[in-house]
N, C-alpha and C positions, 0 to 999 in steps of 0.2 A: 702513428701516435708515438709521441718521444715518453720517457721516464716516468715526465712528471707530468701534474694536470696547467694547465696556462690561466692561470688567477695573479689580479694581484697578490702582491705579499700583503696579510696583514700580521701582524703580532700573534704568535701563541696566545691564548688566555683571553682575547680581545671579545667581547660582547657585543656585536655591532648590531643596531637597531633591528629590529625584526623585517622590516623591509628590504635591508640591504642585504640579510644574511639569504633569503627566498633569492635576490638577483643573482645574488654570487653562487648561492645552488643552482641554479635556471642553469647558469651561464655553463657551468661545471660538469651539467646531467650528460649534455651530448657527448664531452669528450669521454666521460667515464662509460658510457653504453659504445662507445666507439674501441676504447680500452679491452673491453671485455667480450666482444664482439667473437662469437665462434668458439670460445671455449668451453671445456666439457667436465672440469676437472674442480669438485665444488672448492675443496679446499684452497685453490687456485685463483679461485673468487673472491672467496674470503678474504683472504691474504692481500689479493689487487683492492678489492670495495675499501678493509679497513685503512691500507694506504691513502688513498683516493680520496676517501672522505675524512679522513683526517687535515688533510691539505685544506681540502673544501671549508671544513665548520673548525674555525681559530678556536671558537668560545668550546670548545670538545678537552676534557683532560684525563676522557680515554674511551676510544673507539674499537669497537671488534666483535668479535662474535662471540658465542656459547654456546657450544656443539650438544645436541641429543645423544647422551651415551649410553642412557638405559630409560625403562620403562618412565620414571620419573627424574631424571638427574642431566645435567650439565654439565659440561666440561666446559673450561677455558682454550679458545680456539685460538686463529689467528688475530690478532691486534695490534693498537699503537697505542702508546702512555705508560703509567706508569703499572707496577703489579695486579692482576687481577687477583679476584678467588680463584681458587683452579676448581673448586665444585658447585654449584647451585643445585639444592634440592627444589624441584618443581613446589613445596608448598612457603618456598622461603623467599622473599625480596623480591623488588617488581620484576626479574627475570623470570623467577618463578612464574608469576600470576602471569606474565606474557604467555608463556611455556603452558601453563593450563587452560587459561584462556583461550588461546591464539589470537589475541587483540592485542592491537600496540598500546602501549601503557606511556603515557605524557604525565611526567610528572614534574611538575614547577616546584615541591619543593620535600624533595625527599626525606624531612626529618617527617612531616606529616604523615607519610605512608606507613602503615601498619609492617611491623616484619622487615624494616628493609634494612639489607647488607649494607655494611660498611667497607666496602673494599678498600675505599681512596675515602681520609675523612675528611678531604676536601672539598669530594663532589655535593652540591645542592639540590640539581635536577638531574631530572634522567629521562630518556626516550628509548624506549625498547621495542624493537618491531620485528613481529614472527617470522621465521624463514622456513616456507611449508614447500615442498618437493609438488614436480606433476601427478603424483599420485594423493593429494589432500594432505599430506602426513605433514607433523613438523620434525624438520630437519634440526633445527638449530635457532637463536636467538640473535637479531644484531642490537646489540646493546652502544648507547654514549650517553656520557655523562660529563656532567657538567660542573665547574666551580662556584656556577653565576646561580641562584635565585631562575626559575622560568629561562634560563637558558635556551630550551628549544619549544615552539610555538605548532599548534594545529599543521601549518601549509608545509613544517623539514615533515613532519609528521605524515601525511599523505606523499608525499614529492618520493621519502624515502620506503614508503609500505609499496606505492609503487614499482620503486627500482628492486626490490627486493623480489616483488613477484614477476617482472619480467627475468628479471636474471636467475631467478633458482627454481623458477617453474618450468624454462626448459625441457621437452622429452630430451632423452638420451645422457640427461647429466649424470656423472659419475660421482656418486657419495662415497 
């Protein structure tokens, strides 16, 4: 697998119909499982996924994760875009409620959500999907957001809660 992922180019910022943006995931998935194939090392993931899938989703204006660093709190992990928080408290922003929850949180339009951080007061939507370790536990948070109104739809939603539990459920992964 070379550098980068093999997609067209489209534009940073680009909103592309909710169909097209599922093909261009589809098309994406293999090389990115192909990418990550055999590594052990979480941060390492992170780091490759929020690449990865930055390339993937244009309509993204910041992709990455938020680490589990204490009983209820989050760190800002590896990422692409512009400044995150560096802390999320578990009762704060839909990272939070992912993080208490453990359910992915689709949000189409983030001023509506109760509580929600401003990191980027750019962003509109947001999709937040658990990253729980082979032991049940949550590890960490993948967090993207978006500039667009409904940015991301039910099927990134499943496509990505998927790739999150094949890749960080793993035995033998190193946190």
């Amino acid at each position: 697998m070379g550098e980068s992922i093999l997609l067209p180019p489209v534009a940073r910022g680009t909103l592309m119909p909710e169909a097209e943006r599922l093909a261009r995931l589809d098309e994406a998935l293999p090389q990115i499982h192909a990418t990550v194939a055999g590594e052990t090392d979480a941060v390492a993931l992170q780091s490759t996924l929020a690449c990865l899938l930055w390339e993937t989703l244009p309509q993204t204006n910041w992709c990455g994760f938020y680490r589990r660093v204490g009983e209820r709190m989050l760190a800002v992990g590896p990422y692409q875009g512009s400044l995150g928080c560096l802390r999320i408290d578990f009762a704060r922003g839909v990272c939070g409620a992912c993080a208490r929850s453990g359910e992915v949180q689709l949000v189409p339009d983030v001023h509506a959500f109760p509580g929600h951080i401003a990191c980027d007061d750019r962003t509109r939507s947001e999709l937040v999907v658990p990253v729980i370790d082979a032991g049940g536990r949550l590890q960490a948070v993948l967090d993207l957001d978006s500039p667009h109104l409904a940015g991301f739809g039910a099927g990134e939603a499943q496509r990505l809660l998927a790739l999150v539990r094949e890749v960080f459920a793993a035995p033998g992964l190193v946190w």
